[in-house]
N, C-alpha and C positions, 0 to 999 in steps of 0.2 A: 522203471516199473516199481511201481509201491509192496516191496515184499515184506510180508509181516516180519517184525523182529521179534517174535516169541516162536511161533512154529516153521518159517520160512517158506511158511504158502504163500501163491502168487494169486491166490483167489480171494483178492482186494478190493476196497470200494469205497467213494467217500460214502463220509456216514452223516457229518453233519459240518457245511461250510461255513464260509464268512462269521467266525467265532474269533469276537475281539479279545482283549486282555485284560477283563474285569479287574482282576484283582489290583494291579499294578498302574495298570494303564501308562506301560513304560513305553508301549509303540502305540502308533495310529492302524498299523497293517491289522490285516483278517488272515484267519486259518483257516486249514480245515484240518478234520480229522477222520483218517480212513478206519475201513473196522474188516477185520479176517475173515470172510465168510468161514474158514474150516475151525479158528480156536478164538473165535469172537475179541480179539486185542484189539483196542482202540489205541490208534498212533498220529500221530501230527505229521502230514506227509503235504509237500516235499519237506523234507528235516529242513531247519535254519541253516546257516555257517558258522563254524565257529565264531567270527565274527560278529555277527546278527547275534548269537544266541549270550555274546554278552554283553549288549546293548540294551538285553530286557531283564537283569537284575539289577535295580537299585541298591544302594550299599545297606540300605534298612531292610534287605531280604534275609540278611545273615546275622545283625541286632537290631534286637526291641528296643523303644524307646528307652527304657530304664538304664541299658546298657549303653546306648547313643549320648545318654545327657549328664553321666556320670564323667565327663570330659568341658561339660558344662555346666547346669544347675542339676541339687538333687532335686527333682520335683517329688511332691507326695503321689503322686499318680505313678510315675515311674516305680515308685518305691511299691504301691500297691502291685502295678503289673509283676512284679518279680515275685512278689508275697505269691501270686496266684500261681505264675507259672510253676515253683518249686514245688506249691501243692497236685497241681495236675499231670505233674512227672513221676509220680508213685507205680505207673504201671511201667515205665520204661525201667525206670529205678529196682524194680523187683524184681520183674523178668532178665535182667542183664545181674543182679546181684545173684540170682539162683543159680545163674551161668558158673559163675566166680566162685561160690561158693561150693561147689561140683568139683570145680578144677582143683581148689583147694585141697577139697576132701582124695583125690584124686593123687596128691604129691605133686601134683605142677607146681614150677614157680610163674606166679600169675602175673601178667602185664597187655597192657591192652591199650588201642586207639579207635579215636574216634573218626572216623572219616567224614566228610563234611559237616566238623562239629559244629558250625556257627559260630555261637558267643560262647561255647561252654556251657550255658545252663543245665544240660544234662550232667554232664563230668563236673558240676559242682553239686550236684542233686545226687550222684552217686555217692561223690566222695572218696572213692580208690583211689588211694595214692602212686599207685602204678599209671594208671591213667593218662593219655596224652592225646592230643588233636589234631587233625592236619585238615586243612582248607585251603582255597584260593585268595580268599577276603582279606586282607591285612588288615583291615578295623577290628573283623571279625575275631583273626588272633591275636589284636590286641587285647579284646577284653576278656578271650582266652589269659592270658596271661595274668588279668586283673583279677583272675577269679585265680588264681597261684598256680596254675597249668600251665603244662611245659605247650609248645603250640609250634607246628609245624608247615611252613607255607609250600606246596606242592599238590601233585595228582597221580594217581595210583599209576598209569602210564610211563610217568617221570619221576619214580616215586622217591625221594630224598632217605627213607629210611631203609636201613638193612636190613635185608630177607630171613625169614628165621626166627623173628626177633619177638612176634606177642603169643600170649595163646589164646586171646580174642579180638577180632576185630569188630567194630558195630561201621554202622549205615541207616540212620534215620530220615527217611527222606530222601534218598539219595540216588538210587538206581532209578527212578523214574524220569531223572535229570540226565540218563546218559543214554549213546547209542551208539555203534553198537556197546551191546554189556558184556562181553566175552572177555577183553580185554581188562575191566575192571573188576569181574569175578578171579580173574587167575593172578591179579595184582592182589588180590587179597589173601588168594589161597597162597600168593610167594610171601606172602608177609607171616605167616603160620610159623609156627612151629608144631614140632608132631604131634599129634592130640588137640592140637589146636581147633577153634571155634569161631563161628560170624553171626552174628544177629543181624539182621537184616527190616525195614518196613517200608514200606510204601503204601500209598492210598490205597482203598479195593473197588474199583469201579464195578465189583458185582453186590456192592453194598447196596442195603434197601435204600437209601436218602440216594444214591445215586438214580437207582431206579424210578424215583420219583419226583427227580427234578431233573432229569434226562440232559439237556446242553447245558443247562445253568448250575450243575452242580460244581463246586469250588473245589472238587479233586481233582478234575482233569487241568487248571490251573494253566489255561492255551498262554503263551507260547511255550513257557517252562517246563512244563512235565510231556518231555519227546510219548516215552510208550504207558502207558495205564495199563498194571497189570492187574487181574486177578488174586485170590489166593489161590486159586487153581493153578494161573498160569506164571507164576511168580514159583512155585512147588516148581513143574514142570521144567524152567526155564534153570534153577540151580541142580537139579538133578541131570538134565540134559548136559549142565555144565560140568558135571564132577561130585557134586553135594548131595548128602546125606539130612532130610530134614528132620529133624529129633522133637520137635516143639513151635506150635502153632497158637498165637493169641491173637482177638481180635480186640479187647477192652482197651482203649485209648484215653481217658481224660483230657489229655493236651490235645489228640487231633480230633478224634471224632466230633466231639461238639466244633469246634474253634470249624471243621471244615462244612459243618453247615449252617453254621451263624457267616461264613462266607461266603456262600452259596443265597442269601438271604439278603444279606446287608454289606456288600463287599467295599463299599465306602467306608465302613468304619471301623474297618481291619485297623489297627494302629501300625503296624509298620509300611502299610500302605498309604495313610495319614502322614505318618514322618518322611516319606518317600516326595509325598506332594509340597507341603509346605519348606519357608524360606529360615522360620525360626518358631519358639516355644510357641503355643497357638492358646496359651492360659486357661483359663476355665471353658472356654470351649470344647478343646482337648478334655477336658476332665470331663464334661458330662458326656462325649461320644467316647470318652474310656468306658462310664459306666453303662451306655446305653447298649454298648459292643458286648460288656462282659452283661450285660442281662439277657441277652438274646443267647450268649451263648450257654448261659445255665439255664434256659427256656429249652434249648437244644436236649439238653442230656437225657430222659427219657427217653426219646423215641433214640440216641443211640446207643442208652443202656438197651434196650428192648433189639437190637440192630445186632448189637455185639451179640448176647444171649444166643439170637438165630445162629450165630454162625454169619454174619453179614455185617460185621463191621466197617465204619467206613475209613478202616486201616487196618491191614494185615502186619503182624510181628512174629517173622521165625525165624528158629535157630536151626544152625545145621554145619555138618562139618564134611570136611573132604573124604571122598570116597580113598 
């Protein structure tokens, strides 16, 4: 039976089937996606297998090009991608710095991981020297390490680090990737220390670009992202968990636009581009860099106007153990 994985109702249904894998196009298969009739959560039902479900991330899901060809050539395009990214990280970068800077004022001494950090870009956009990564990708933490980060290969489940040990953990992206999330909430809450803190985001499929591109929007990101929550239901699901949420943003730069300039043009996602081709794809690549990143600063109004609402299309909160 398809029981909702946020409220545990059994009052389930599909919602919308035979949903390929735009973005990636790592499989040929179709989904579907159920939806709760009691707390409206869209989920990918029947779930993958472990198995299957790492069969549809490409190794360029966890590095950008810039970071992929710094092992190869520097291209200028790479070098631009990175320029951009650093700048559209300022909202992740502030919100987790205000964290820090609390804990500080606070008497903590401050130390903190990234959980499925990818390539680092953020934890080089922060710059905390405390700062560390764990992921599954080995590329991924290598260019963690390229970037002077300490990088940790593991899973909150089997998790390689010692409990106790930060007093923030982050997750960008990251819980909409797991199921159940019980298990990865209480690996986070055992990685704490007292007073300790987690930021957390995931897409908000109650955002208005969701609401208006209904199947085709590039949050729900089929097969990869098992549950879509809310910021409703994302609240509900850490509080039901143990968690205390202290702080709510919706203003994104890196996802908001990027997720509906994907939802638009999901061909010329660049790490979906690096995911397809055999080697550099030269000035081709370079004008689908630009015509990718013009669509995506085409985007930002209507998700500055999005966030504003309250209907961003990604939620970022902070929250600590009851």
């Amino acid at each position: 039976m398809a029981t909702c994985p946020v409220c545990r109702g059994e009052r389930t249904r599909p919602h919308w089937a035979d949903l390929p894998d735009r973005l990636f196009r790592a499989t040929s298969a179709r989904f579907t996606l159920h939806r709760c009739d009691d707390c409206r959560t869209l989920f990918v039902w029947p779930v993958p297998s472990m198995a299957e479900l790492a069969t549809f991330y490409p190794e360029s899901y966890w590095i950008g090009p810039s970071d992929a060809e710094r092992d190869t050539e520097a291209r200028a395009q790479g070098g631009l991608l990175e320029t951009y990214r650093r700048f559209v990280l300022r909202d992740h970068v502030r919100f987790v710095a205000r964290v820090l800077a609390d804990q500080r004022r606070a008497g903590m001494q401050v130390a903190m991981v990234d959980i499925g950090c990818g390539d680092g870009s953020f934890l080089e956009a922060l710059g905390e020297p405390s700062a560390m990564g764990m992921d599954l990708s080995k590329p991924a933490l290598r260019a963690v390490e390229r970037r002077g980060f300490k990088a940790v290969h593991g899973t909150l489940d089997a998790c390689p680090l010692p409990p106790a040990s930060f007093s923030l953990v982050t997750a960008f992206h990251f819980l909409e990737h797991v199921r159940p999330i019980e298990p990865v909430l209480d690996g986070m809450r055992k990685l704490l220390v007292p007073g300790g803190e987690i930021v957390v985001q995931v897409p908000n499929a109650a955002s208005l670009q969701a609401k208006l591109l209904g199947r085709k929007w590039g949050g729900y990101d089929v097969p990869r992202h098992l549950v879509n929550y809310t910021a409703a239901t994302l609240r509900a699901t850490l509080e039901r968990c143990g968690f205390t949420v202290v702080a709510e943003n919706h203003h994104c730069l890196r996802d908001n636009p990027t997720t509906l300039a994907n939802s638009l043009v999901p061909s010329l996602y660049p790490p979906s581009r690096l995911s397809r081709r055999n080697g550099p794809d030269g000035i081709g690549g370079a004008f689908a860099n630009l015509a990718y990143l013009a669509v995506t600063l085409a985007s930002m109004p209507l998700c500055i106007v999005e966030s504003l609402l309250g209907r961003g299309a990604s939620v970022m909160l902070r929250a600590k153990p009851r």
